[in-house]
N, C-alpha and C positions, 0 to 999 in steps of 0.2 A: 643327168643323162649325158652318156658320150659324144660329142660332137661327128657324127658317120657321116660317110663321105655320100655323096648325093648314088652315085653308080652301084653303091654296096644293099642301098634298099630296091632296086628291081634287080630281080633274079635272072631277066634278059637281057639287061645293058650288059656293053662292052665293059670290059676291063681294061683304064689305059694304061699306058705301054709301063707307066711308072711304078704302078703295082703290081704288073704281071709276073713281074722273077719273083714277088715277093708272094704271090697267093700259088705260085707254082710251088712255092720252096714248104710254107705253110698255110695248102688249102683247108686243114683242118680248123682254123679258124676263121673261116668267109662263114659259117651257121652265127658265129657267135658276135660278127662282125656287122651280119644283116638282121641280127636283133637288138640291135644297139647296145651292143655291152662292149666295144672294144672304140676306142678313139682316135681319132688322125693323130693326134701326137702320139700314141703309143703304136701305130702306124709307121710313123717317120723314123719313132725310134728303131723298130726292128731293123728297118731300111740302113742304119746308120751305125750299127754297131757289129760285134763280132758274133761267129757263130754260138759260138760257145754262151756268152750274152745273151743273143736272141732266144736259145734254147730256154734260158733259164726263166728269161719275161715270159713266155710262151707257156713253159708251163708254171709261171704263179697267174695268167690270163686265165686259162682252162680252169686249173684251179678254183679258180675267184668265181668263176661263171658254172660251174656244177652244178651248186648247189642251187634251187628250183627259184625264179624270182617271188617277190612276192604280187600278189594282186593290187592295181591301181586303188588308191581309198578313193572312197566315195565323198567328192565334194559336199555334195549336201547331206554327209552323215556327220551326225554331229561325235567328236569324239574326246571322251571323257578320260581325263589324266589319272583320275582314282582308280581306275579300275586296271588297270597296265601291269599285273603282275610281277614278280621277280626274272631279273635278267642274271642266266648263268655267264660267267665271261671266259672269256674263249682260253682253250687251254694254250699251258706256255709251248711252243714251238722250240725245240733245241737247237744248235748247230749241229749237232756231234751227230748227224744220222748216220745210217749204216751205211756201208762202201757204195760209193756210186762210179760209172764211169764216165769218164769225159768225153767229147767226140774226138779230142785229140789221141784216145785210147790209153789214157793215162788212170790208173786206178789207187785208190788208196784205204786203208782197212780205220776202221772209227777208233780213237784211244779213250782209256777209261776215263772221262770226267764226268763232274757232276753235274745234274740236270740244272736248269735254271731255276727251279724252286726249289733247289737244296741250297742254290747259293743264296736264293731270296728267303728263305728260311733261316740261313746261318746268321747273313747279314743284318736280319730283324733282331735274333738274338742277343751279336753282341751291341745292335742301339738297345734293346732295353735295359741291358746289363751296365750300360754306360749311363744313360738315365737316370739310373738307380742311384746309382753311386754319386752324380752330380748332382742329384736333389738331397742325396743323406750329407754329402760333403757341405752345402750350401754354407750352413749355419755348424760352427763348432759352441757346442754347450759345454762350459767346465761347470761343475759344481765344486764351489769353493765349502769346504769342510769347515774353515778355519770361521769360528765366531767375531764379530764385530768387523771395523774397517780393513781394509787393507790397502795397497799400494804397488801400481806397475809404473816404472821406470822406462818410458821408452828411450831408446840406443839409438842415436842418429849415426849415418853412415859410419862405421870404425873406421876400414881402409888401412886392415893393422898391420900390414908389410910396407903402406907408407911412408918415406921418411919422415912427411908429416903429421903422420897420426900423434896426434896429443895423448901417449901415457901416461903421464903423469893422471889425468884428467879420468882417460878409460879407467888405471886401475883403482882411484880413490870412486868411479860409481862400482866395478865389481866388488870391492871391499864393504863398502856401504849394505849393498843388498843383501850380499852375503851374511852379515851380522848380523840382520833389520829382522827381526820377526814379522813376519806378514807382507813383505818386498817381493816385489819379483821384477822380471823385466822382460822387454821384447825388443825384439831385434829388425830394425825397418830394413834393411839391406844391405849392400856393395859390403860384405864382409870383409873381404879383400881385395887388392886391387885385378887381378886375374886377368891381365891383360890378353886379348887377342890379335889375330892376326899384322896388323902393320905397325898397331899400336904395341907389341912385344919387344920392340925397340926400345922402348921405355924402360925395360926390364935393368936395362945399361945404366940407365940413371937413376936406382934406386939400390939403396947396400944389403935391401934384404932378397933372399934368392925365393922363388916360389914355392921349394920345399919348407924355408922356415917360414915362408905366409900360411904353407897348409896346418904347420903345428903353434903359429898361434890362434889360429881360426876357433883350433880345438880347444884349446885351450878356453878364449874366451867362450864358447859356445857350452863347456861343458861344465863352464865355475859357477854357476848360479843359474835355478830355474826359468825358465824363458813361460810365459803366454804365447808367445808365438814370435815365430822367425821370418821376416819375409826374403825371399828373393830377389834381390834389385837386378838393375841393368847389367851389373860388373860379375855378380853369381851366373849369370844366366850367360855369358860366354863358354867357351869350352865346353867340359864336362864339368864345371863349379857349383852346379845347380844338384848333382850327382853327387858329389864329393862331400856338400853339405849334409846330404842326408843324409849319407851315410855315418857321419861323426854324430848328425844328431841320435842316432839310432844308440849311443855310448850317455847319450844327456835327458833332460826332464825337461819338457817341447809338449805342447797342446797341440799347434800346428805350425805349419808349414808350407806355404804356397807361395809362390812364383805371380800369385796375382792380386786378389782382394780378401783378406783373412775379416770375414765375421764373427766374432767374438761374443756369445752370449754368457756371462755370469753371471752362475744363480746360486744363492746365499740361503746359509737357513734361517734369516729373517731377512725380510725386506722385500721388492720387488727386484728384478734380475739389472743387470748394468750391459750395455751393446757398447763395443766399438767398433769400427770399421778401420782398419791400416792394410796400409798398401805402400806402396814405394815409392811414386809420387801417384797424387789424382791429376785427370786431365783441367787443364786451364790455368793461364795465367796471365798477371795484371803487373806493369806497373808500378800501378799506383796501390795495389792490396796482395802484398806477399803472402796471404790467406785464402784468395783466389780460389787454388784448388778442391783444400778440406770445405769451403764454403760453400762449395759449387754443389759439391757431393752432399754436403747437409740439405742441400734444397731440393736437390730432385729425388738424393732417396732417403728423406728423413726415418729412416730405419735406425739409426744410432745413436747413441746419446753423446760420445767421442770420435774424433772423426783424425788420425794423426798420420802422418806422411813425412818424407825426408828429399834425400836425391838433391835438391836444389844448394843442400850446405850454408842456409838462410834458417834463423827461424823468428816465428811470431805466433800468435795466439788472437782467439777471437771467440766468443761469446754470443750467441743469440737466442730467444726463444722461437723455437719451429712452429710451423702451421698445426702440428699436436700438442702445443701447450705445452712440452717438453724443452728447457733446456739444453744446447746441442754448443759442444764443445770442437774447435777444431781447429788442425796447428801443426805447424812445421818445426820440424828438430834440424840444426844446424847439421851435427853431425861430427867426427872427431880428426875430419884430415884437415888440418894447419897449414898454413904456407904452400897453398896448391898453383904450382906452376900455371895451369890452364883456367885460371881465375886470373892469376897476374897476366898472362897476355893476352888474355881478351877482354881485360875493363872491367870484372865483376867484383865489387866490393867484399872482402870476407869481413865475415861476422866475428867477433870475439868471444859471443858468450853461445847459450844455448843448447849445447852439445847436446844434451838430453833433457828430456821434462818428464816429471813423473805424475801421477795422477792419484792421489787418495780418493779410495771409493769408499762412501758410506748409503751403503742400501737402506737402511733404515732413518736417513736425514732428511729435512724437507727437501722437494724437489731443487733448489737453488746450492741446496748442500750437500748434494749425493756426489759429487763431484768437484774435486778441489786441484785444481793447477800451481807447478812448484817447479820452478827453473831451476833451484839451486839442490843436491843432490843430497847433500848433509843438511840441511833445512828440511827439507822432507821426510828424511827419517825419523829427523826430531817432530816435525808434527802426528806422526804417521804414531809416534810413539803416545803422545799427549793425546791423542784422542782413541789411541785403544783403551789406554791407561781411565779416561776420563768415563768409557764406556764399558768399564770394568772388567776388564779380557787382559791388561801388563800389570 
């Protein structure tokens, strides 16, 4: 209830002097003022503000108070929540109403927009059209056609316009895959180095120019079939993240994302195989350069592989999860050699680990469905002995 001013409820008291230019200016509110529907602060305001203002409180006041009050409830009526039927809710109010004038005598004609439930209707739309698409995206299913084991080879950073990117190294894994029957690989990120902003400086100190980093990009992205490509830190500058997709759209790519790639394969025998890869996961240790993939195996044991990069470290680790599964997870070094910003900040480079591959066999005991393999021509050779053993080479 409004706080009214003592003088507003008798109909014979004085007016003092401090609301009289104000109940002269708008007497059509003292009816709604001595019924107590209008407040001393909404009082002071009129008092305080411009004409043009006041008019407008004035009338969303009258407005407000049209419409009949209701009747006081009955304290001793007891009143039951069940029975309270449906409440219509108040229709939407537009801006855009028809030409009004000002007291300034200023007028203006309404332009065509859309009402407020057309944009609240549009905007529902594209959320659920977005919705859709994020819950279909979530999880990418391949169905692997090919009988018996097979083999994905994940790519730790390339970095292939670096002067330190280790060729030799990249192209004995794309040779590898390329021969291997049932090889494939994936690509954890920082394709190239795609320098930005202040850091383009850099560009001086390295002998390849950004057009020939775009065509070995393609190059490598388009010589042997990928599982999936992720997007690192150094993609996702510029427009690198664009550039990518576009050359994949020339290659054989399951997916592609910029953030956390789900991986479900499902075989025509066996049970399906999960991995989760991403660029790096959040968290790190120390004393466990496994941290991250670890981290991620424990809060969403959703995957049976769990593999990451970015850090240019790698290491492996093994556990059984809280589902009795198996849960593999591991960092790939990656292929840039002799990196300046390791040498001047103290971080150890790693020698080996470029990439690790992973033989899957869906139909092995749980301990053997998954097999871990540093070495690049090692793997092929096993990869080969147990298709061969399982009567598929």
């Amino acid at each position: 209830m409004a706080q009214v001013p003592s003088w507003a409820k008798d109909p014979n008291a004085k007016i003092p002097k401090l609301y009289k230019s104000l109940m002269e200016k708008h007497a059509d509110l003292l009816p709604a003022i001595r019924e107590d529907r209008v407040s001393v602060v909404e009082l002071e305001k009129l008092m305080s503000i411009s004409n043009y203002a006041a008019a407008t409180l004035k009338r969303a006041i009258l407005s407000r108070n049209s419409k009949s009050r209701k009747p006081a409830q009955d304290p001793n009526e007891n009143f039951n929540v069940t029975s309270r039927g449906p409440v219509a809710l108040p229709s939407l109010r537009s801006w855009d109403r028809e030409a009004e004038i000002l007291p300034s005598g200023l007028s203006w004609e309404s332009k065509e927009e859309p009402s407020v439930k057309d944009l609240i209707d549009r905007r529902t739309a594209v959320f659920n059209d977005l919705h859709r698409r994020k819950e279909a995206n979530k999880v990418t299913r391949i169905d692997v056609k090919m009988h018996g084991p097979i083999a994905i080879t994940h790519l730790g950073d390339p970095h292939v316009d670096a002067d330190g990117c280790n060729w030799p190294e990249l192209i004995k894994t794309i040779e590898t895959i390329s021969k291997t029957e049932g090889m494939y690989a994936g690509n954890i990120g920082d394709t190239t180095n795609n320098w930005v902003g202040s850091l383009k400086r850099l560009y001086a100190h390295q002998s390849t120019t950004y057009d020939e980093g775009v065509r070995l990009a393609e190059w490598l992205l388009t010589s042997v079939p990928y599982v999936y490509v992720i997007l690192g830190n150094h993609d996702g500058w510029n427009e690198g993240g664009s550039l990518i997709r576009q050359i994949l759209k020339n290659s054989s790519v399951a997916t592609c994302t910029a953030g956390c790639a789900r991986i479900e394969l499902h075989f025509p025998k066996g049970d399906p195989i999960r991995i989760m890869a991403r660029h790096d996961f959040k968290g790190s240790s120390t004393w466990n350069r496994a941290h991250g993939p670890m981290k991620a195996a424990k809060l969403d044991p959703w995957a049976d592989i769990y593999v990451s990069g970015h850090k240019h470290h790698w290491v492996s680790h093994m556990h059984e999860g809280m589902d009795g599964k198996p849960k593999w997870a591991m960092t790939v070094r990656g292929y840039k050699w002799h990196d300046s910003f390791a040498e001047e900040h103290g971080f150890y480079e790693h020698e080996h680990g470029a990439s690790c591959t992973t033989i899957l066999d869906p139909t092995a005991k749980p301990t053997e469905r998954v097999k871990l393999v540093w070495d690049i021509e090692e793997a092929a050779d096993l990869l080969k002995f147990y298709r061969k053993r399982a009567g598929y080479n």
